[in-house]
C-alpha positions as YAML, in Angstrom:
chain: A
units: angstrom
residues:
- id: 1
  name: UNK
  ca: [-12.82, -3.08, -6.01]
- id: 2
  name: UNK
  ca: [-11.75, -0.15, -4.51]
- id: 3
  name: UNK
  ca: [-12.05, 2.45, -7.63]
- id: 4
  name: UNK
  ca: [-15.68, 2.96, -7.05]
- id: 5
  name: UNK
  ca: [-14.81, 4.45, -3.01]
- id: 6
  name: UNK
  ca: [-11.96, 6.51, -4.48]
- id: 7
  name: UNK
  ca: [-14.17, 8.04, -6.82]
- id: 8
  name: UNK
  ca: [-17.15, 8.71, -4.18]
- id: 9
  name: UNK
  ca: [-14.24, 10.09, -1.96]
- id: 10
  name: UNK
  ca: [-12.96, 12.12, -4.71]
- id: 11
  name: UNK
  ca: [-16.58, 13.40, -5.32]
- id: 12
  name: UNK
  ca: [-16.75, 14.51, -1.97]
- id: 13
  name: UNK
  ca: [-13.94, 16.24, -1.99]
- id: 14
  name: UNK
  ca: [-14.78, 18.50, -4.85]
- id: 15
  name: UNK
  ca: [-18.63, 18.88, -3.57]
- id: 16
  name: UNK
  ca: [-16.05, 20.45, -0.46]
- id: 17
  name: UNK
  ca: [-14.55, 22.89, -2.92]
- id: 18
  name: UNK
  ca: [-11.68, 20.43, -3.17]
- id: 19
  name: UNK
  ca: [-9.37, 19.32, -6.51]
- id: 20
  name: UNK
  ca: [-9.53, 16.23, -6.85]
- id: 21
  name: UNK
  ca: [-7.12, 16.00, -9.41]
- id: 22
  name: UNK
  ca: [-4.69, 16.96, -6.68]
- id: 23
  name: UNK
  ca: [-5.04, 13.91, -5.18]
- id: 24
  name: UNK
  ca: [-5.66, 11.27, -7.63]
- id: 25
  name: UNK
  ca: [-1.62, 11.03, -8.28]
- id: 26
  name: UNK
  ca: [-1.02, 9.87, -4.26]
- id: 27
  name: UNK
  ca: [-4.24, 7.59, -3.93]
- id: 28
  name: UNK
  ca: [-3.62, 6.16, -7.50]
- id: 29
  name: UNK
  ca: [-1.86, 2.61, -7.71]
- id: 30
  name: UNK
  ca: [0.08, 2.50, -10.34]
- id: 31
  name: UNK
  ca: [3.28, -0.15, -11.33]
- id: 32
  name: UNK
  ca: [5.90, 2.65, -10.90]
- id: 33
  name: UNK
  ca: [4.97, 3.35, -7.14]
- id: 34
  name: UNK
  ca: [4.82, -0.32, -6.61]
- id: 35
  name: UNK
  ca: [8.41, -0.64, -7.84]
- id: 36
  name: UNK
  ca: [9.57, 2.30, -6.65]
- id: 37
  name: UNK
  ca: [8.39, 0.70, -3.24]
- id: 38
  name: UNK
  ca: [9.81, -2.61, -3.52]
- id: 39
  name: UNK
  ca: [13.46, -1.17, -4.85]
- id: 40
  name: UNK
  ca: [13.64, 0.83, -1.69]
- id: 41
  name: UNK
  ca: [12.59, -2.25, 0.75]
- id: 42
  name: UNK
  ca: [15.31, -4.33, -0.98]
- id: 43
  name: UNK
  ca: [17.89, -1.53, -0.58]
- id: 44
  name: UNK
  ca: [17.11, -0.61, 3.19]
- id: 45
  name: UNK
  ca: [16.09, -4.19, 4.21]
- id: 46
  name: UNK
  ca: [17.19, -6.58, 1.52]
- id: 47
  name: UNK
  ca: [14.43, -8.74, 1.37]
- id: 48
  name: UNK
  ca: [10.51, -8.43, 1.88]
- id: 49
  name: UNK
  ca: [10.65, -11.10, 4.81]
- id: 50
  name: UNK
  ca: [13.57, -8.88, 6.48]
- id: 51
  name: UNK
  ca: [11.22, -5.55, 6.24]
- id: 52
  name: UNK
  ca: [8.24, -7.58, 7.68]
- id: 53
  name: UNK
  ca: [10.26, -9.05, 10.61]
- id: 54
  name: UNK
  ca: [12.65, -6.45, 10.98]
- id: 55
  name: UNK
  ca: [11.13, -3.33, 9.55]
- id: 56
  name: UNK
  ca: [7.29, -3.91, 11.08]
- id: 57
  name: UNK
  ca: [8.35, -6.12, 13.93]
- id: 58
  name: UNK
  ca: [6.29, -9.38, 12.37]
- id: 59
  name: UNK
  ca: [7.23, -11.94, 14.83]
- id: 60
  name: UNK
  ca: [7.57, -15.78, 13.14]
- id: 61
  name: UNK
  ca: [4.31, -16.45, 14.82]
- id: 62
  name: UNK
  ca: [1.99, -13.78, 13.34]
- id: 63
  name: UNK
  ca: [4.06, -14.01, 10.15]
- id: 64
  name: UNK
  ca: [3.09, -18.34, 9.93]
- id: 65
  name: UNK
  ca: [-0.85, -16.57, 10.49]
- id: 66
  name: UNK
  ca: [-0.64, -14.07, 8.02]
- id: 67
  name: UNK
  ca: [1.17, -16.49, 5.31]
- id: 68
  name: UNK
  ca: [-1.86, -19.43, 6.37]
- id: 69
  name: UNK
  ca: [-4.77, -16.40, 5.59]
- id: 70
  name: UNK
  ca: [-3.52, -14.96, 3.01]
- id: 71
  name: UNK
  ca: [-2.06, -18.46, 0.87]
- id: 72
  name: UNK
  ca: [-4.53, -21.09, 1.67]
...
C-alpha cells in the first residue's frame, strides 16, 4: 500500500534535482533490515514486550489497547 507514495515521493525528489536511487536503500523494506532489527531488540532488550515496556515506555495499560486494536 505504501509503494505507490514512495514512488510519488521519490518522483519528487528527482523533479528537485534529487537521486532517488540514493534513497531507495533506507526507505526500502526489505527481510534483512527487519532481522537485522529484531536481532538487535533481542540482544539490547531480550524480548519485543521488554523493548515496548522498557525501551518505549508502553505502560500495561496502553500495551492491553494496542494488543485489543491491532488483534481483534
Amino acid at each position: 500500500h505504501l509503494a505507490p507514495l514512495l514512488e510519488r515521493m521519490l518522483a519528487g525528489l528527482a523533479e528537485r534535482g534529487g537521486d532517488p536511487e540514493l534513497f531507495r536503500p533506507v526507505l526500502d523494506v526489505r527481510p534483512g533490515y527487519l532481522e537485522a532489527g529484531l536481532e538487535e531488540v533481542r540482544a539490547m532488550y531480550g524480548s519485543i514486550e521488554a523493548y515496548v515496556s522498557d525501551g518505549l515506555g508502553v505502560d500495561e495499560e496502553t500495551l492491553q489497547a494496542l494488543r485489543e486494536a491491532f488483534l481483534s
